[in-house]
C-alpha positions, 0 to 999 in steps of 0.5 A: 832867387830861389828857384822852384822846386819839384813837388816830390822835394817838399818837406810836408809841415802842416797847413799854410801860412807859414809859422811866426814864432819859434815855438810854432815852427818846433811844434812843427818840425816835431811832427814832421818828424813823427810823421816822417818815422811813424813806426819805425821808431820808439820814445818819440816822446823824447825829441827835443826841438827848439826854434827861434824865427826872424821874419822869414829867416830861421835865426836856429834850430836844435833838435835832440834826439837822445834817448830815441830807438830806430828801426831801418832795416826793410821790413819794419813798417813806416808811417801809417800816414797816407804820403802827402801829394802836394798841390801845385805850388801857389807861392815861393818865399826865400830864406834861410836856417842861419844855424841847425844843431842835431844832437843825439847822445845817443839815439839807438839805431837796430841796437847800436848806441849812435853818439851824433854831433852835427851843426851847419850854418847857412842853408838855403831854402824856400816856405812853399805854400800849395793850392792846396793850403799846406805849406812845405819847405824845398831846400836849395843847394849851396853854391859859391856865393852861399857857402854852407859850413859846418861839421859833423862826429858820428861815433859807435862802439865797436862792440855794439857794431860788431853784436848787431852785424852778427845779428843782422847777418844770422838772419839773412843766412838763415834765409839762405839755409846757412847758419852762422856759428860764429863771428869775430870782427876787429876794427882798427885804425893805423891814424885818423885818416886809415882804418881797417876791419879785419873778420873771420867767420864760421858757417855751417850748412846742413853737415858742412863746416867752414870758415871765412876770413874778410880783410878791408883796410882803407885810407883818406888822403889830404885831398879827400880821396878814398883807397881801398889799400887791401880787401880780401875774402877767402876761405880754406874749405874748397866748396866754400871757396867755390862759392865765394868765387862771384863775391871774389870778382867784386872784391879783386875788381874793387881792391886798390880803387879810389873814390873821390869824396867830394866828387858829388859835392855842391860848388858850396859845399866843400869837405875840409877834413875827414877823419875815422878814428878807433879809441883804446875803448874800442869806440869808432868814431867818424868826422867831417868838417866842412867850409 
C-alpha cells in the first residue's frame, strides 16, 4: 500500500483526474517542468518528452533536455508563478514508472556543458487527487520488496569547469574587496575510484599581493566509502596565511575523513559501483550504477 504523502511533497501536474494517454501525461510533465524553472532557464522550447501509459502504471518516460541553459546560482529569479498549496487529499492511486530516461547532451549549466545519462526502472509513486480538483504525484521510497535500479554518467569538461569556478569565484571576492588576478585548476585521476584537484590562485587587495595553493585528493573504496586522502590550502604570504587560519580549521578538521555514501540510502536503493574518471580530453566524468 502506498502510503499518504505530506502536501509539501506533491509534484503539481494540472487539474484532476489523472492523464489516460501518453501523450497526456508529456504534455504534462512538460509543464511542470516549465513551470518548475520558470526564469531560471532558456530554450525550453527544446525538452523533449515522451510517455507511454498502462492504466495507471507509467509503462516509460523520456525526457531530453539537450540543448537547455540553466541558471542556479541564488539570485536569478524562479518561476514567476504563485507555488501550488495543495488542497487536502481526496484520493490515493498507486502505481509505478517501470522505466524513466533522462538524457541531456548537453544541457548548459552557469556555462558548463553537462553530458547526463540517466535511466531507473521500478519507481513507486501515487496520483494524488486534492479537494481542490488538481492532481499531484507523491513519490514512495524504494524498499527491499521494490527495489529500484538503474544508472546514471554526469560528465564536464574540464576546462569549462575550471572557466566557470573562475568566474563564479571573481565575483564573490569582488563582494569582498578582493580581486582574483588568476586562477589555475587541474583535476586528475590516479584510477576510476580516485581523483584529485590540485589549485593555485593569486588575489590581490588593495596594494597587496598573494598566492594561494588548495590541494584535494580523494578516493572510493569497493564498499562505497569516501576518504579525503590529502587537502590542504596554504599560502606563502603571512597576512594571507593569517587569513586563511578559520578556513585552515575546516580543512585539517576534514582531512583523512570517511564518508559513508550509502549511509542515507534507502533499503531499496543500493549503490553497486561509483566511479570518477578524468580522460586524455581533459573531460571529468562521474558514474553510478545502482541495484
Amino acid at each position: 500500500m502506498v502510503r499518504d504523502a505530506s502536501r509539501d511533497e506533491l509534484l503539481p501536474l494540472g487539474r484532476a483526474p489523472r492523464p489516460t494517454t501518453g501523450a497526456e501525461l508529456a504534455v504534462r510533465v512538460h509543464q511542470a517542468v516549465r513551470d518548475e524553472v520558470g526564469d531560471r532557464a532558456a530554450h525550453l522550447d527544446r525538452l523533449r518528452v515522451e510517455a507511454a501509459l498502462d492504466g495507471p502504471d507509467v509503462a516509460s518516460l523520456a525526457v531530453d533536455a539537450s540543448g537547455v541553459v540553466a541558471a542556479v546560482r541564488s539570485g536569478v529569479p524562479a518561476a514567476s508563478r504563485e507555488p501550488w498549496r495543495p488542497e487536502q487529499p481526496r484520493s490515493s492511486e498507486p502505481a509505478t514508472l517501470r522505466s524513466l530516461r533522462v538524457d541531456a547532451h548537453p544541457v548548459v549549466v552557469e556555462d558548463v556543458p553537462v553530458d547526463v545519462t540517466a535511466e531507473a526502472e521500478g519507481l513507486r509513486f501515487a496520483w494524488v487527487e486534492t479537494s481542490d480538483a488538481r492532481l499531484g504525484i507523491a513519490f514512495v521510497e524504494p524498499d527491499e520488496a521494490h527495489p529500484v535500479s538503474g544508472h546514471v554518467r554526469v560528465a564536464v569538461p574540464q576546462g569549462a569547469l575550471v572557466a566557470t569556478a573562475r568566474r563564479l569565484l571573481t565575483e564573490e571576492l569582488a563582494t569582498r574587496g578582493v580581486a582574483l588576478s588568476s586562477l589555475d585548476v587541474e583535476i586528475t585521476s590516479a584510477g576510476p575510484r580516485s581523483v584529485a584537484v590540485r589549485a593555485f590562485g593569486r588575489v590581490r587587495k588593495g596594494i597587496l599581493s598573494a598566492s594561494v595553493h588548495a590541494v584535494l585528493a580523494a578516493d572510493v573504496d569497493d564498499r562505497s566509502v569516501l576518504r579525503v586522502r590529502e587537502l590542504d590550502l596554504s599560502s606563502r604570504n603571512p597576512a594571507v596565511a593569517a587569513l586563511l587560519v578559520a578556513a585552515r580549521g575546516h580543512v585539517d578538521a576534514l582531512r583523512g575523513r570517511t564518508f559513508d555514501l550509502t549511509a542515507d540510502l534507502p533499503p531499496g536503493l543500493r549503490l553497486a559501483d561509483l566511479r570518477l574518471d578524468v580522460d586524455p580530453r581533459g573531460t571529468v566524468a562521474a558514474s553510478a550504477r545502482f541495484a
